[in-house]
FIPATI-859454 format. One line per 5 residues: number of its first residue (from 1); their letters; for each residue y, x, z of C-alpha. Coordinates in steps of 0.25 Angstrom, whole numbers, plus 5000, padded with zeros to 4 digits. Layout:
BEGIN
NUM) A) Y/X/Z ~ ...
END
This chain:
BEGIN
1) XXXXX) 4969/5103/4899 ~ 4959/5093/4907 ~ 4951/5083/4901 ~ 4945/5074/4910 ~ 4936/5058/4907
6) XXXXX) 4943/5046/4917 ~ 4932/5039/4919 ~ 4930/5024/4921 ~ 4921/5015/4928 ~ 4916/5005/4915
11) XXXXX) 4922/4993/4923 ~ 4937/4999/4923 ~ 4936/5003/4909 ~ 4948/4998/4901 ~ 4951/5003/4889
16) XXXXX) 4964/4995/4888 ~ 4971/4999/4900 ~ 4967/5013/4898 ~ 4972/5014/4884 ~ 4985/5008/4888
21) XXXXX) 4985/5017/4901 ~ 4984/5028/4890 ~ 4996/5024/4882 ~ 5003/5021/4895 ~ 5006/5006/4887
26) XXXXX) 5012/5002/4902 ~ 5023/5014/4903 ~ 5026/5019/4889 ~ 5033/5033/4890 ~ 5031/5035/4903
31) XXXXX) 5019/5044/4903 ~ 5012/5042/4888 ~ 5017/5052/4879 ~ 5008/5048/4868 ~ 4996/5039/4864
36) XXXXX) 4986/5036/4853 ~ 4974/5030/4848 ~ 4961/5035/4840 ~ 4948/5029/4833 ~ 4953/5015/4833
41) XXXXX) 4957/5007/4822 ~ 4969/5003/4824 ~ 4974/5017/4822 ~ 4985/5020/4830 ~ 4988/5005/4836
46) XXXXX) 4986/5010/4852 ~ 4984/4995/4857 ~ 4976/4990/4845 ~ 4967/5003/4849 ~ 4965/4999/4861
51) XXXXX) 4962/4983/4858 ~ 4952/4990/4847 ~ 4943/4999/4858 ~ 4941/4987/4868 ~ 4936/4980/4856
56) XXXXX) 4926/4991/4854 ~ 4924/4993/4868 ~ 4920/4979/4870 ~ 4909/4979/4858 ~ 4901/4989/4866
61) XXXXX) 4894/4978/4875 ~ 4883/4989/4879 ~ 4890/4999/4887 ~ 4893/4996/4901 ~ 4900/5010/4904
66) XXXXX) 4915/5013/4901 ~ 4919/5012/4886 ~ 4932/5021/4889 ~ 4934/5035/4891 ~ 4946/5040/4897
71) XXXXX) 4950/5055/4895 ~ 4961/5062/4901 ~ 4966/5075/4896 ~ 4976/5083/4903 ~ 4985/5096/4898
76) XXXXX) 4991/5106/4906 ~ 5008/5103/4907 ~ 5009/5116/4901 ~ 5000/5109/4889 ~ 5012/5097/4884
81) XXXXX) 5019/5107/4876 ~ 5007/5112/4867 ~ 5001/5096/4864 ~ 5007/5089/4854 ~ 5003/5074/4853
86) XXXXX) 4994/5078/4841 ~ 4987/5088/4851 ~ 4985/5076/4861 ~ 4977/5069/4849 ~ 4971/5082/4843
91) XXXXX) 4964/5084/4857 ~ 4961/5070/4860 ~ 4954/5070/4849 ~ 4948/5083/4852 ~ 4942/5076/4865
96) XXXXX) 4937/5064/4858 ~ 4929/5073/4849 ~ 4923/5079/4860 ~ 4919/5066/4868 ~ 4914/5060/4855
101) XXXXX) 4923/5050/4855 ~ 4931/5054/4841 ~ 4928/5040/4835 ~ 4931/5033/4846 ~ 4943/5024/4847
106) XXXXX) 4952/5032/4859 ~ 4967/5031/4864 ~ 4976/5041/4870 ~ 4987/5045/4876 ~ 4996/5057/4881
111) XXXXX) 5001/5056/4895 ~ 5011/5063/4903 ~ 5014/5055/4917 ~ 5009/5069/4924 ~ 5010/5083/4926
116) XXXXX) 5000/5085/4914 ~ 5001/5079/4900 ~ 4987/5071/4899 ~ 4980/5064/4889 ~ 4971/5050/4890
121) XXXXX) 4961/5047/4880 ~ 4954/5033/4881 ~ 4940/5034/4873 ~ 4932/5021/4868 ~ 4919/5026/4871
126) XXXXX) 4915/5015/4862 ~ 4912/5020/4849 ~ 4921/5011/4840 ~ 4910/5008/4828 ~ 4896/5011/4835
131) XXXXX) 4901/5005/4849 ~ 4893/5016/4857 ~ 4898/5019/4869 ~ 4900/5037/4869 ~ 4901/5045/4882
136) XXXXX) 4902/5059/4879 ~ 4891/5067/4886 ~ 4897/5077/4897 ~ 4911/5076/4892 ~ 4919/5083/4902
141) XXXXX) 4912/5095/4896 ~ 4917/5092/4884 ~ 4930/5090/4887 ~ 4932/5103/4897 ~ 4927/5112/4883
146) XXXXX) 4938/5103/4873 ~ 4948/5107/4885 ~ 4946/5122/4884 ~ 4946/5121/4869 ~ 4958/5114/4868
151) XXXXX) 4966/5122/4878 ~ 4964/5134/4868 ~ 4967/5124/4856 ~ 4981/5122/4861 ~ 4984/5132/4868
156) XXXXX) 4984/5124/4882 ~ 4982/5129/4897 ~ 4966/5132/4900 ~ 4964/5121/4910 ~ 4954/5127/4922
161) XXXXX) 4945/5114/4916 ~ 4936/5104/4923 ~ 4932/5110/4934 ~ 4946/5118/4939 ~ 4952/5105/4937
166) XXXXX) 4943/5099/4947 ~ 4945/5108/4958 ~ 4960/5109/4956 ~ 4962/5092/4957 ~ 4964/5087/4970
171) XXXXX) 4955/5079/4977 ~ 4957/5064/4977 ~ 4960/5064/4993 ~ 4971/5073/4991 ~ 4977/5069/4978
176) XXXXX) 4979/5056/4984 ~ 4986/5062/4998 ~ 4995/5068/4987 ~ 4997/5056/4980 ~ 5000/5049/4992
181) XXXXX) 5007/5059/4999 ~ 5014/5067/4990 ~ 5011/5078/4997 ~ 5002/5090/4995 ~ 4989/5089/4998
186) XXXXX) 4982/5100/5005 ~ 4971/5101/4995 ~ 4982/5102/4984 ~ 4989/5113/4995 ~ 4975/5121/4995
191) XXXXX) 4974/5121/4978 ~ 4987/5125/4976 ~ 4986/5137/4983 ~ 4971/5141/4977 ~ 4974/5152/4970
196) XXXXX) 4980/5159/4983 ~ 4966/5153/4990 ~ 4959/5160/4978 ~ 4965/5173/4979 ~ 4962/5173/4994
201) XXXXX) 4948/5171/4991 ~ 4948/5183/4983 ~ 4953/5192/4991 ~ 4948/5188/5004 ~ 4936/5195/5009
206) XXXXX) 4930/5188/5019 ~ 4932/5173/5026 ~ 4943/5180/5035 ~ 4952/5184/5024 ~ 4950/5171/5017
211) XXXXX) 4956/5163/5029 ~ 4968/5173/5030 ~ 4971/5168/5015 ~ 4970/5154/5017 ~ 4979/5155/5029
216) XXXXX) 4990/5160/5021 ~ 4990/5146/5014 ~ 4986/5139/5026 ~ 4973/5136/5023 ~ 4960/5139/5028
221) XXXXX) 4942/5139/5025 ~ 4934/5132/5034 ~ 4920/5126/5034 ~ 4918/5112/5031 ~ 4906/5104/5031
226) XXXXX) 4897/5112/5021 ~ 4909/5119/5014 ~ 4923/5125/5016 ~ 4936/5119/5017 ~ 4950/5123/5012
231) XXXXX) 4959/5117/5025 ~ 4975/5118/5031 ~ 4974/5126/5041 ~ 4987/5119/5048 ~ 4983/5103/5044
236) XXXXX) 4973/5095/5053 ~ 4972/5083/5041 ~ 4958/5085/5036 ~ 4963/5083/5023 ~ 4969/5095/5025
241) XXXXX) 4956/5103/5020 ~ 4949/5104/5007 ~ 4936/5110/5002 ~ 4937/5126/4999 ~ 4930/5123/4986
246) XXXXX) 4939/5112/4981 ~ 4949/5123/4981 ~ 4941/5132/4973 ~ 4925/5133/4971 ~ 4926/5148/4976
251) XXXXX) 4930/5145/4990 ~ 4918/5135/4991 ~ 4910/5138/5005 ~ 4897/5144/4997 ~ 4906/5154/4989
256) XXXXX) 4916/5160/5002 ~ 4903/5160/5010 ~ 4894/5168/4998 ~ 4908/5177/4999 ~ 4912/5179/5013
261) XXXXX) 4898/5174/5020 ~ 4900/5164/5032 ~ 4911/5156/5035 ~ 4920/5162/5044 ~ 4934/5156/5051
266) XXXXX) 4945/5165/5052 ~ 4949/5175/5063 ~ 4963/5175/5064 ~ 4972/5170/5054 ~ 4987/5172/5060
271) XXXXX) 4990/5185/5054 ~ 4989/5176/5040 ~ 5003/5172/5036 ~ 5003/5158/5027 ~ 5010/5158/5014
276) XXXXX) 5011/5143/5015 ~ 5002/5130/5021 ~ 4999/5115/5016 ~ 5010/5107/5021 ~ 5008/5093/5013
281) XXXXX) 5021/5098/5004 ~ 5027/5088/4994 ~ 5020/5088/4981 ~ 5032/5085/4972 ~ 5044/5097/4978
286) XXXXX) 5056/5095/4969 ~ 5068/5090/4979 ~ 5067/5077/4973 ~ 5053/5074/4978 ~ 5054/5082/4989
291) XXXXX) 5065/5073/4996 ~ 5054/5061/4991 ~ 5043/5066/4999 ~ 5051/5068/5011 ~ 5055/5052/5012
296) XXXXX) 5042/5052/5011 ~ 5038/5059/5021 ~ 5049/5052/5030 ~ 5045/5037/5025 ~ 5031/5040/5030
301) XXXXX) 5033/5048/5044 ~ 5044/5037/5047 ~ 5034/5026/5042 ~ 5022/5031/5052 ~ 5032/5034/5066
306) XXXXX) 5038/5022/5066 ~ 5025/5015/5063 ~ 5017/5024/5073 ~ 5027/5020/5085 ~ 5026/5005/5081
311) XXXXX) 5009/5008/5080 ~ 5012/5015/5096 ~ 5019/5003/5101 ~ 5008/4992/5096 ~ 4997/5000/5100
316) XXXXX) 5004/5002/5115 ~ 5005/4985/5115 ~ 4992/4983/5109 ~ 4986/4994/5120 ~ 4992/4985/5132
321) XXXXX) 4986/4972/5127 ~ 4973/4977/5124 ~ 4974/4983/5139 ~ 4978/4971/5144 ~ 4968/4964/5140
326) XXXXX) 4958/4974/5144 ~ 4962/4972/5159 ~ 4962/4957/5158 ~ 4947/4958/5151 ~ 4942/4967/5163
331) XXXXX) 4948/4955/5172 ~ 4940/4946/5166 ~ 4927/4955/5164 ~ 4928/4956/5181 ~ 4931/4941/5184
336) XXXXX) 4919/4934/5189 ~ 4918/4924/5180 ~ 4905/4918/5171 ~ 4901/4926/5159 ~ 4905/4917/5149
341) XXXXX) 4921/4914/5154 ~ 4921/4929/5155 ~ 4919/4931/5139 ~ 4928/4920/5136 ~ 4940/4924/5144
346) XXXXX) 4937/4937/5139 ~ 4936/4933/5123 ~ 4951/4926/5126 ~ 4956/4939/5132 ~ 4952/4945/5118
351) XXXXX) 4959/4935/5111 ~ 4971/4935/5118 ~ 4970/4950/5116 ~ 4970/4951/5102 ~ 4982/4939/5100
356) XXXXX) 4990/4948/5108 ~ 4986/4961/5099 ~ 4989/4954/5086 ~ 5001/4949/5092 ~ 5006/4963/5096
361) XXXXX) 5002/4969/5081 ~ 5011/4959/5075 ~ 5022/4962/5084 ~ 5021/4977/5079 ~ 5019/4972/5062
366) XXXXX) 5033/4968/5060 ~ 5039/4984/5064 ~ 5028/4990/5057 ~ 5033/4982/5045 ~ 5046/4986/5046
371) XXXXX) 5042/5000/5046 ~ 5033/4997/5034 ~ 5046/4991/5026 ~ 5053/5003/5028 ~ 5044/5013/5023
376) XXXXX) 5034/5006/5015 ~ 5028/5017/5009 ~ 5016/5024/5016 ~ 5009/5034/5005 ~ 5018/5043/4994
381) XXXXX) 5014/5035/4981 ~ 5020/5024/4990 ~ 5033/5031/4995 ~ 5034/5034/4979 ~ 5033/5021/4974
386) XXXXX) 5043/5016/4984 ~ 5054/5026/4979 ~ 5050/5024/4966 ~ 5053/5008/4966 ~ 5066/5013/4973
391) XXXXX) 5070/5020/4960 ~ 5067/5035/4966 ~ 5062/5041/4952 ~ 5057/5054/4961 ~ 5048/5045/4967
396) XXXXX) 5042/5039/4952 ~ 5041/5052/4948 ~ 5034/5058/4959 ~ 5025/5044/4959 ~ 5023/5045/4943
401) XXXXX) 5016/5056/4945 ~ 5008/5054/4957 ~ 5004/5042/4948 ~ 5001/5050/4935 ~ 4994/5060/4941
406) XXXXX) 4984/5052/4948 ~ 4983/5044/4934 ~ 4977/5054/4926 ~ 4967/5059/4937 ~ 4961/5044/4939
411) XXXXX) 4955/5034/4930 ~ 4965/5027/4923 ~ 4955/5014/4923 ~ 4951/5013/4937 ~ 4952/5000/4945
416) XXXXX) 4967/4997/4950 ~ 4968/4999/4964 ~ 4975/4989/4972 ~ 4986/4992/4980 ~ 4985/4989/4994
421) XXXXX) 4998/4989/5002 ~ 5000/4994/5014 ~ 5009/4983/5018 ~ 4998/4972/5012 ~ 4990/4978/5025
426) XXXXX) 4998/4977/5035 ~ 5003/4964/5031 ~ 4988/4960/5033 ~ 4988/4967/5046 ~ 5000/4959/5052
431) XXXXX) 4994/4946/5045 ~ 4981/4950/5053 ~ 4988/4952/5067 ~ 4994/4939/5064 ~ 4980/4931/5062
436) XXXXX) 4975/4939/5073 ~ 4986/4932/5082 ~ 4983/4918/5077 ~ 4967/4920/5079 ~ 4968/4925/5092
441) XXXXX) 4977/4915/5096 ~ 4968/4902/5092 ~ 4954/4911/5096 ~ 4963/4910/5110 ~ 4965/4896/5111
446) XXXXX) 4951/4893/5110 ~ 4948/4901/5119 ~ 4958/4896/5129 ~ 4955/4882/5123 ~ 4947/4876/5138
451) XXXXX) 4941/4863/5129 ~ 4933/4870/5120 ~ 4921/4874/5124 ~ 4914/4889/5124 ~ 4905/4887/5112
456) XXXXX) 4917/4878/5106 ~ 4926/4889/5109 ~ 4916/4900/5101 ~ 4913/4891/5089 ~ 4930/4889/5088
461) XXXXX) 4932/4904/5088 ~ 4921/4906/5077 ~ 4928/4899/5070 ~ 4943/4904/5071 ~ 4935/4918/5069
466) XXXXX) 4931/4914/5055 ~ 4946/4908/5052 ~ 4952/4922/5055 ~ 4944/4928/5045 ~ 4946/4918/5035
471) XXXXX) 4960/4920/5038 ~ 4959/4935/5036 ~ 4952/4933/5023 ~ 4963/4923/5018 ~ 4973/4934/5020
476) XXXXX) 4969/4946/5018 ~ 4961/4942/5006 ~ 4949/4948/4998 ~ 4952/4963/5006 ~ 4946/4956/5016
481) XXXXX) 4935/4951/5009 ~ 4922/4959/5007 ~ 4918/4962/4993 ~ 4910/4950/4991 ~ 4912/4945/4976
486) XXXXX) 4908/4932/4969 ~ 4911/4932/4954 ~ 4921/4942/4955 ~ 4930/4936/4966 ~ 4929/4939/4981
491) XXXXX) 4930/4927/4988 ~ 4933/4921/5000 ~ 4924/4924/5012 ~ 4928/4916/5024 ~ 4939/4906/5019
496) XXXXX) 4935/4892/5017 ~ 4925/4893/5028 ~ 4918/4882/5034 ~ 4911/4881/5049 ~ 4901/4872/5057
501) XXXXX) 4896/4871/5070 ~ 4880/4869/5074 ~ 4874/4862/5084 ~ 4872/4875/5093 ~ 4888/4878/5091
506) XXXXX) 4886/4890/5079 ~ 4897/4891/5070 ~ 4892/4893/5054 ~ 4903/4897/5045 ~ 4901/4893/5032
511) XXXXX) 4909/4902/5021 ~ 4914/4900/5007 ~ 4905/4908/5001 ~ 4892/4899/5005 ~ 4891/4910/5018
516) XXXXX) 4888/4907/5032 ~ 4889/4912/5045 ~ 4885/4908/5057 ~ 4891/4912/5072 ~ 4881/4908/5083
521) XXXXX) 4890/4916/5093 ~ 4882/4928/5095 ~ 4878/4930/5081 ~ 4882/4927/5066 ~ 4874/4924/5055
526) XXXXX) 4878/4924/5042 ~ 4872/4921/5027 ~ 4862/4933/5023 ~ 4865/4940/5010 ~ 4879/4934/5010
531) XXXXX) 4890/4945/5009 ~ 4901/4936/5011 ~ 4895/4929/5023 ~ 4892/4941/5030 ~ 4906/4949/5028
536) XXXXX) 4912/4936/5034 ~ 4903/4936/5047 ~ 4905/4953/5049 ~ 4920/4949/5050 ~ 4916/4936/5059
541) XXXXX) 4909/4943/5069 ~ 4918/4955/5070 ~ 4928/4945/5073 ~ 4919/4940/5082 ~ 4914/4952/5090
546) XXXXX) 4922/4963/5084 ~ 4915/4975/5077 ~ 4903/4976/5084 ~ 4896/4966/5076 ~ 4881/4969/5069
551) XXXXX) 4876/4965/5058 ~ 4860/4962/5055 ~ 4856/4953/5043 ~ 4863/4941/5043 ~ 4867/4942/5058
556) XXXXX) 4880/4949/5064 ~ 4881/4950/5079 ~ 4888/4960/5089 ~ 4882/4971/5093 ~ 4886/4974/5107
561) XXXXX) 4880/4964/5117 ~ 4888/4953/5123 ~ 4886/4959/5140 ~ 4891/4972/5133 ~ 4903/4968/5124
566) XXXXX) 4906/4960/5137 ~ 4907/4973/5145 ~ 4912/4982/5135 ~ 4924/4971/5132 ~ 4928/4969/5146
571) XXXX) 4923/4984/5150 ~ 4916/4981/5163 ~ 4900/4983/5165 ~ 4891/4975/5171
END
């Protein structure tokens, strides 16, 4: 058996949703053989419980910490058979002991959504009569020694403990390839077969004898930074490799060095036949979930050709008008014409280049979404819940437990994470390509516009410049915005903006948040100290000048000289 604290950050800490997580109040059956309350009032009324340790919580005013101790203990499958309900109390109770929290008010509950029959414990930390908050001093020792005792107690399996436990979970990168995937991991590949990795260690006699062992599972040792990695010796993906050490501790770079001295790469390994190699295989193999993850597998490679031969097509369009306009700029750079009708003939060619980008973009959005319709999924977890929905009860299965599993290992309190589509993105794109079209249409007619003077034709464009990137904050909303926070909300940073023109033709934007900015042509000045005001005029002057911008103080200008750009646009020296 493992125990193990979930911890919290004090502003997550909810009692309430944690308890009623605990009893699975939401699914009832489905995964919640069991659960109880202990040290409340109310006795054995599980909701009254509850209401009763959130009135206790909230009398400590003191403490700014969490006031809720989670604690998960999990059994070996092998286990269920020995534990009786009164067993699950009688060790919780056990645990409470231990941790000092005997008089405290607690709920719990037995689980078995998993592989392992687990138990959650939800603790006030909040002594119910003293209204002290209690955190038991180096608890983790203490629950490691009650897990050894009890596994003699009952008769269970000896767990490896702490420590083991650590080195055999997989790291968060490849749990979630896993999850995502449903495929083996390679470091899940390289710990299934430590013990034949182990029993090579032992017999080998020196570095050579070690590689020949390794071969036979496809594996290899070589020097990584400061340390040795475990790696496929037929995969080029870098995550292909893994520390030798997270495998085991004795095949760490200090103790294979103090045993076979210096690092040395293998001779010859030909004559080394393998016994098997990592090759990404399913993770659930009953025929069932096999014919599963092989529509998978097809969805996804059909997915990516036929959007890569879409991706081919655009990019060969786009590559002619961006040559096109190329050769019409060199034109221009070698007519012999006055400086200033150069650069604004030059300006309108990149106008009209970018309208007829955008436009070629959304010619190429509508096939994509096709593709997109027709398989809509891009990740495993995805594919699942598609089946799922479909009434596939493989697929809920198989999701169920990718689910379960990666409840118990996280904190059941953390902060939702939002879900962002992948669709919600490239709707966003084609909405972008779209307003790309418009603004480099009107940015066009003024420059073609022949009544309007130069500075009037400047001015104009600052103007639309700032409208676009009102536009873009209207629709793409606060993931556009930076985190810049009044009282809780985030709120709007360019729309509702208001301009004037001096007397010496500077155009000064005045935003909704008080802000200003100010665009005298080869500079912006914006408010000093004001967040909002300068996210704005970063995003104003790389629509200006692009990406080569600078910004000093309260001023943002381009970096690259004007004769220089000038060049380097048109690509002509001088």
């Amino acid at each position: 058996m493992i125990s193990k604290h979930v911890h919290c950050h004090p502003e997550h800490d909810n009692y309430d949703r944690l308890a009623n997580y605990i009893a699975d109040a939401n699914h009832k059956g489905e995964k919640c053989l069991a659960s109880w309350c202990a040290g409340c009032w109310s006795e054995d009324d599980y909701a009254t419980g509850i209401l009763e340790v959130e009135a206790v919580q909230d009398l400590n005013t003191r403490s700014t910490k969490e006031k809720t101790y989670h604690l998960l203990v999990s059994f070996r499958p092998e286990d269920e058979a020995k534990l009786t309900p009164e067993a699950f109390k009688a060790i919780e109770e056990r645990f409470a002991a231990v941790l000092g929290y005997s008089e405290h008010q607690r709920h719990c509950g037995i689980h078995k959504n998993t592989n392992n029959i687990h138990m959650h414990i939800a603790y006030n930390m909040i002594h119910p009569e003293r209204l002290t908050r209690h955190e038991p001093f180096r608890d983790y020792k203490k629950q490691e020694k009650l897990c050894r005792e009890l596994e003699q107690e009952y008769g269970l399996v000896v767990d490896n403990g702490r420590e083991q436990a650590r080195e055999d979970r997989l790291s968060h990168k490849a749990a979630t390839i896993e999850a995502q995937t449903g495929q083996e991991s390679f470091e899940s590949y390289a710990k299934r077969h430590k013990a034949e990795i182990l029993k090579t260690l032992e017999q080998a006699q020196d570095w050579q004898a070690l590689h020949e062992g390794l071969k036979a599972f496809g594996l290899g040792v070589k020097p990584h930074t400061n340390g040795l990695v475990i790696h496929d010796l037929h995969g080029k993906q870098a995550n292909h490799a893994l520390k030798a050490s997270a495998v085991d501790r004795s095949l760490s770079a200090k103790r294979l060095q103090d045993r076979f001295g210096e690092y040395r790469p293998y001779r010859s390994l030909r004559q080394v036949q393998e016994v098997s190699r990592y090759q990404a295989a399913p993770l659930h193999r009953s025929p069932e979930r096999g014919q599963l993850s092989a529509k998978y597998k097809i969805g996804i490679e059909t997915r990516k050709t036929r959007l890569e031969v879409i991706k081919t097509q655009e990019d060969k369009q786009l590559a002619a008008i961006r040559q096109q306009w190329a050769e019409k700029r060199k034109e221009i750079g070698h007519m012999n014409i006055a400086k200033r009708n150069r650069q604004n003939l030059l300006a309108l060619t990149k106008k009209r280049e970018a309208e007829a980008l955008a436009k070629t973009r959304l010619e190429f959005a509508p096939q994509r979404e096709v593709v997109r319709q027709e398989v809509p999924f891009t990740s495993w977890s995805g594919f699942l819940r598609q089946e799922a929905e479909s009434g596939n009860e493989t697929a809920l299965a198989v999701l169920r437990s990718i689910q379960g599993t990666a409840e118990v290992e996280r904190a059941i309190s953390a902060t939702p994470q939002k879900d962002w589509s992948q669709h919600g993105k490239e709707q966003f794109q084609v909405w972008r390509n779209e307003a790309k079209v418009d603004h480099a249409a009107k940015e066009r007619e003024v420059l073609e516009n022949t009544d309007l003077s130069s500075k009037g034709k400047t001015r104009l464009l600052a103007v639309l410049r700032m409208e676009q990137l009102a536009e873009e904050e209207r629709q793409q909303g606060q993931q556009w915005q930076t985190q810049v926070r009044v009282d809780g909300q985030t709120p709007a940073l360019i729309s509702g903006f208001r301009y004037t023109i001096d007397h010496r033709g500077i155009v000064i934007f005045t935003l909704p948040g008080g802000g200003m900015i100010r665009d005298s042509g080869k500079e912006l000045f914006f408010t000093a100290r004001d967040k909002a005001a300068e996210a704005v005029a970063l995003r104003y002057a790389q629509k200006k000048w692009g990406k080569d911008v600078r910004l000093e103080g309260n001023k943002i200008f381009t970096y690259v000289g004007q004769e220089k750009a000038l060049r380097q646009y048109i690509g002509v020296e001088r």
